[in-house]
N, C-alpha and C positions, 0 to 999 in steps of 0.2 A: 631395545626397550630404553626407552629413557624417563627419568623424572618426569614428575604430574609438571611441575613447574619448569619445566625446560621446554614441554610440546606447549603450554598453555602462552609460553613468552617468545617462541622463537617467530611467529607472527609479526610481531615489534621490531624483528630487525632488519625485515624486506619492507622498504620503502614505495613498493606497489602498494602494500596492504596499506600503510599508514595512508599514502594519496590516498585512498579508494575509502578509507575510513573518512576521510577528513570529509571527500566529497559527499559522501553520503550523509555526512552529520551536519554542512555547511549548507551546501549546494542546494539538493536537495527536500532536508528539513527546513532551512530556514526559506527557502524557495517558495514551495508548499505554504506555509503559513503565511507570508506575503501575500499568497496569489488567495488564500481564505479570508485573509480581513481584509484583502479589495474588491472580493466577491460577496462579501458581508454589507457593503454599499449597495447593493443592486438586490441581492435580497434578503429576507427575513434570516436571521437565525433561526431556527424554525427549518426556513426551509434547506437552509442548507447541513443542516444536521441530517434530513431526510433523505439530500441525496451523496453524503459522507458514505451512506451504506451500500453505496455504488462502489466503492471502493475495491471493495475482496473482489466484484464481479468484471471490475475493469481487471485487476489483477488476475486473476482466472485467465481472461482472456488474452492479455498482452504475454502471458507466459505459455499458453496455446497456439498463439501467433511467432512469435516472436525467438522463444526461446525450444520449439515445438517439444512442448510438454504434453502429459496424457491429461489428456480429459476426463476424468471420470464419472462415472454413476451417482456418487455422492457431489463435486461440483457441480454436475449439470444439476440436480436437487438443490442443492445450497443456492445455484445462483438465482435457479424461479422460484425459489420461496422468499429471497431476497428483491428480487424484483416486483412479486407480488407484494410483499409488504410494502414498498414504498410507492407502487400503485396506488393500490387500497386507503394509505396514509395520503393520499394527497386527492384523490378521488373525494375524501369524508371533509375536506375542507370547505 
């Protein structure tokens, strides 16, 4: 057993973790948002907030594929009610 603050810090001192932090905070976030405000030229805000919510269902799926995770009852739900809404929202335009 060790200290709260010994398990919460010993993360910090494997330099995978630090890469693997960095990249995720760098690489990727800042990535990401690049690649949204150069997608925000081509179209509306509006619409790409609509299809933001694509997001969890891509995620769903690359974690299904990819990292062969369970699919479950509740995702395959979450992801057609999510896909139905952004149907429907774009459909009433």
């Amino acid at each position: 057993e060790g200290h709260y603050t010994d398990i919460m810090l010993a993360p910090l001192t494997n330099h995978m973790f630090i890469l693997a932090v960095l990249y995720l905070a760098v690489i990727s976030s800042v990535g990401a948002f690049i690649f949204q405000n150069w997608g925000n030229n081509y179209v509306t805000v509006s619409e790409a907030t609509l299809f933001a919510n694509l997001t969890t269902v891509i995620s769903i799926l690359a974690g299904v594929i990819f990292l062969h995770e369970a699919f479950t009852l509740q995702q395959i739900i979450g992801a057609i009610a999510i896909l139905i809404s952004v149907y429907i929202a774009n459909v009433r335009r």
